[in-house]
N, C-alpha and C positions, 0 to 999 in steps of 0.2 A: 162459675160466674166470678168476674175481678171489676174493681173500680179503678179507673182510670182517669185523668184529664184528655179531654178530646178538643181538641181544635180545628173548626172547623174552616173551609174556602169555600164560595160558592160560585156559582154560575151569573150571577144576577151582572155583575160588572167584569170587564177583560181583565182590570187586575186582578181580582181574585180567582181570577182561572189563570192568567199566569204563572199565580203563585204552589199553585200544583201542579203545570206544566213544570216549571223549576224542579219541583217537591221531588219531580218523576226523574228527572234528567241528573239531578248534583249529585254527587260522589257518597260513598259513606263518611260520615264525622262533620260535613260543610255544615256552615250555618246558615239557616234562613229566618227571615225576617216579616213573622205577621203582625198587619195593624189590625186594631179590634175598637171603637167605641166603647167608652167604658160600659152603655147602656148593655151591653154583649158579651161580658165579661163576669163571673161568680163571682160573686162577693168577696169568696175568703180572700181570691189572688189581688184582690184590690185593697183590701186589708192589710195582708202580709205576704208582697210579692217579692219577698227575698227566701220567706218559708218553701220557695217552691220549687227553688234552685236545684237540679239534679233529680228531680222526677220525672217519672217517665210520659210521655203525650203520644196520642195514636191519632194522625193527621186524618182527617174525613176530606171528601168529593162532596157540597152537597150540591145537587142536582135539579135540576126547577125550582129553582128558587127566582120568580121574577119579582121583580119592585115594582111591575103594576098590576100585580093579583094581591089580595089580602086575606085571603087562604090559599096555600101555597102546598100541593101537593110534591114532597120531596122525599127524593132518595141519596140517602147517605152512604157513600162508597168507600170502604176502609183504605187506605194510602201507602201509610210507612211511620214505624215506628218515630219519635225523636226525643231526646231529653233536653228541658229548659235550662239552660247558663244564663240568662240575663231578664229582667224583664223593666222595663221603664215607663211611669203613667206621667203623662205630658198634663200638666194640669190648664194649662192655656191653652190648648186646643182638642182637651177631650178625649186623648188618644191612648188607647194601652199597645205597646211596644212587646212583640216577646219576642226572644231570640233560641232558637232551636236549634240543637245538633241532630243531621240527622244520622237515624239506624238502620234498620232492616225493613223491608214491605211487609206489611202484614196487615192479616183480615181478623173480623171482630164482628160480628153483630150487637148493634145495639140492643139490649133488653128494653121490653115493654113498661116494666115495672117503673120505671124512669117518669119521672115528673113530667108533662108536658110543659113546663114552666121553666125547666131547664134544659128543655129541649134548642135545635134550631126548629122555627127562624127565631125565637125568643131568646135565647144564648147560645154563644158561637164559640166561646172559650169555658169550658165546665166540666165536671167529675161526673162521671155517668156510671152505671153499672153494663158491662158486655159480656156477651157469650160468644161461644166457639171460637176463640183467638187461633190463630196456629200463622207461623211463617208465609210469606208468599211470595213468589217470583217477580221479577220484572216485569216476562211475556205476561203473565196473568193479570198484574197490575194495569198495565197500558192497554191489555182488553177489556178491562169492569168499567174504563174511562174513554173509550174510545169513539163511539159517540159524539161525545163533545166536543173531538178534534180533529175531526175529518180532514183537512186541510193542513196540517200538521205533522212533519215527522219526530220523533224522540229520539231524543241520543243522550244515553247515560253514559255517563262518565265511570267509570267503571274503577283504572287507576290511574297510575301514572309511575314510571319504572325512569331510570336513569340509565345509562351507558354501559354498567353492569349486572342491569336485570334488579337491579333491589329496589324494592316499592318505596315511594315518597309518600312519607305521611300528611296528613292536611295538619297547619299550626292552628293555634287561637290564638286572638289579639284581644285580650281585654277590653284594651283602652277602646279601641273601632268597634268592639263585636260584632268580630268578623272572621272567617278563615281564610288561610293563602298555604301556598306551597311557596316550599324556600329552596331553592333550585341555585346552582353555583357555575358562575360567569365563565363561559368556555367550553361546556360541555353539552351533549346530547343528551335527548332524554324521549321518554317513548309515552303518549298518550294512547290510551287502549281506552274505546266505547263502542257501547251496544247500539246498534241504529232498528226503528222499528216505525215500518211502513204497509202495515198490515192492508189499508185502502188500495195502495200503489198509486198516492197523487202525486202531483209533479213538485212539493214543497222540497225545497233544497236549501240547506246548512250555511250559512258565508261565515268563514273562521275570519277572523280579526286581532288583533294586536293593538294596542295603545303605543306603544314605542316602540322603535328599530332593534331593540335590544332581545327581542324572541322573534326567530323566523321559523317559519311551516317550511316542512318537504311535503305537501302534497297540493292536489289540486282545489283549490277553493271556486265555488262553492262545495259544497258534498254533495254528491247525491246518491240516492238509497232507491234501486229500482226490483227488492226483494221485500218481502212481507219484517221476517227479521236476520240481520247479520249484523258481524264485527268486525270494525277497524280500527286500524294501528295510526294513530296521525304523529310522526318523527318532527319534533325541532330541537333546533339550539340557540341557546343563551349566549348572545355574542360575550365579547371582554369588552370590560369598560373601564376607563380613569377614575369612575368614581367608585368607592368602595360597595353600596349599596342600592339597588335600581328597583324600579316598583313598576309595574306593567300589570294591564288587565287584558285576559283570554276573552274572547264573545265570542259565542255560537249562538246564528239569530236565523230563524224560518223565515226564508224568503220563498211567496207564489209570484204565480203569473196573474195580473188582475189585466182586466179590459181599460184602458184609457181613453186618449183623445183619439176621435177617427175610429173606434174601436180596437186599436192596437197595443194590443199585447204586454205590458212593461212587467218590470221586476220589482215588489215592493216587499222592504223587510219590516217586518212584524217585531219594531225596538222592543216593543213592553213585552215579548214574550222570550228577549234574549238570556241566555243563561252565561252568568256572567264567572271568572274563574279570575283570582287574583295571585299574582308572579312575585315573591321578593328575590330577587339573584344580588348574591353576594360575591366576593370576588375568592378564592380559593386558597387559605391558608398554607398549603404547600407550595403551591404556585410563589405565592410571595416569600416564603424559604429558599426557597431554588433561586431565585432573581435576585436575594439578598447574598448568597452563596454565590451566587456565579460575579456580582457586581466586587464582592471581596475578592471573587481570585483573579478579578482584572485591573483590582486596584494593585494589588501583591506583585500580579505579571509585570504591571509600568512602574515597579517603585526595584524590582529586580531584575530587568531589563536597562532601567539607568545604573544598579550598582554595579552590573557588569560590565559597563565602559569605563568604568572611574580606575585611574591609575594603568595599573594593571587590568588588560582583557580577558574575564574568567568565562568560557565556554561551558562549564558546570552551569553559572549563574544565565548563561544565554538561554541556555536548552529547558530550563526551569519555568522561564519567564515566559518564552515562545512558547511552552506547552499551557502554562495557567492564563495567558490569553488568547491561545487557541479552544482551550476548555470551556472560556467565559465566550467566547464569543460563539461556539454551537451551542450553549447552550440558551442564549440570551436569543439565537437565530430561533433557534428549532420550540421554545415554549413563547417567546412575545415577539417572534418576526422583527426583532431588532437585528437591523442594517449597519 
């Protein structure tokens, strides 16, 4: 038996089933973002919410929780590990803020011995005492919850590799808390996620972009016509004038619902999109090179005029003709300068 901080999401409202849709789908190390009512919240982390910085939290599913029964039979479904970085109590509007990294999936049962008092539906952020902890799968995770999202496919995000295979680690931002990947202007990179459609409904993926500056090689929407598999989705970080660009990834579950006439339309389920944030910077070598190649065309035309002057030195011509030939492939072949 271990004691832990459990934070709970429930059924009762779309966002807080979002919020474990997400919980299921982000990457390792992402951040996510629960709100909680102070009334739902343990005392100590309202006390001293900086004490609790870097502790570990084991995310719960709870499960029939409706808001118009007042005894509420519920089942609490273990989730996935996370540890707390931030936590902020909004005192004007009542709100406790936490901010989680998350870790690994993993199962827990909650012990009996546990107060009903700091139980859900009566507290939703609290230390609990759990038994039988052990690791857990993805496929295993998205089956204990799956019930609840019939209409729904999952696509975890698994990693993300660049042009030579080396994984990009997710960053932290303090100031935002928030994470992003920081990916570099010009290059390819390789997004790898798990898709899981154990129903086999017809909900499909639509990939998105905020700016011109990340394009997809594949076909959008997604669609997942297998219980579970994995895909590779390829893009790249154009180049840009400005030094650094900020762009947001979405992957949003879009169905088929009935409309007007009875016909058919496409509608994306925004609150349930899982959101992935882009910084690309522009490539320090890259700008070596362009500064190197701009010197040896400045050198070319300052020693292509000394060699008319006076006397004609063909030393100095064959010099200058090569270091503006040099500057100019390579000014072609890395920034398509003309």
């Amino acid at each position: 038996m271990n004691e832990m901080i459990c934070a709970f999401s429930s059924d009762s409202r779309e966002l807080y089933k979002a919020d474990i849709y997400r919980t299921v789908n982000l990457p390792d190390a992402h951040i996510v973002h629960f709100r909680y009512k102070r009334k739902y919240v343990e005392e100590a982390v309202l006390i001293a919410p900086e004490a609790q910085y870097g502790k570990e939290v084991l995310i719960f599913f709870t499960v029939g929780n409706s808001l118009d029964s007042v005894s509420n039979c519920v089942e609490n479904v273990p989730i996935r590990k996370a540890k707390i970085v931030n936590i902020q109590i909004d005192n004007d509007t009542d709100v406790c803020h936490i901010y989680m990294q998350l870790g690994k999936f993993w199962k827990a049962r909650i012990s009996e011995s546990n107060d009903q008092n700091v139980m859900p539906t009566n507290k939703f952020f609290t230390t609990l005492e759990l038994e039988d902890s052990a690791v857990l799968t993805w496929k295993e995770t998205v089956e204990s919850i799956l019930t609840s999202f019939t209409d729904k496919v999952f696509t975890y995000i698994q990693e993300v590799r660049d042009q030579d295979c080396a994984i990009i680690k997710l960053k932290y931002d303090k100031t935002n808390k928030a994470s992003y990947y920081e990916f570099t202007q010009g290059k390819r990179y390789h997004v790898k996620i798990a898709t899981a459609n154990p129903i086999i409904n017809s909900c499909k993926i639509q990939l998105e972009n905020s700016s011109d500056e990340i394009e997809f090689h594949c076909i959008s929407p997604l669609e997942s016509t297998v219980q579970f598999d994995r895909q590779i989705i390829p893009l790249t970080v154009k180049e840009s004038s400005t030094r650094q660009t900020c762009s947001t990834l979405t992957f949003t579950p879009t169905t088929k619902e009935s409309g007007h006439d009875d016909k058919e339309i496409d509608v994306e389920h925004k609150e349930y999109s899982t959101l992935i944030e882009i910084r690309s910077k522009q490539s320090v070598a890259t700008s070596i090179i362009f500064g190197v190649a701009s010197t040896f065309l400045v050198a070319g035309l300052g020693l292509g005029r000394s060699a008319f002057k006076e006397e004609f030195s063909l030393g100095l011509f064959l010099l200058a003709a090569l270091l503006i030939t040099g500057s100019a492939a390579f000014l072609h072949h890395f920034f398509n300068k003309k």
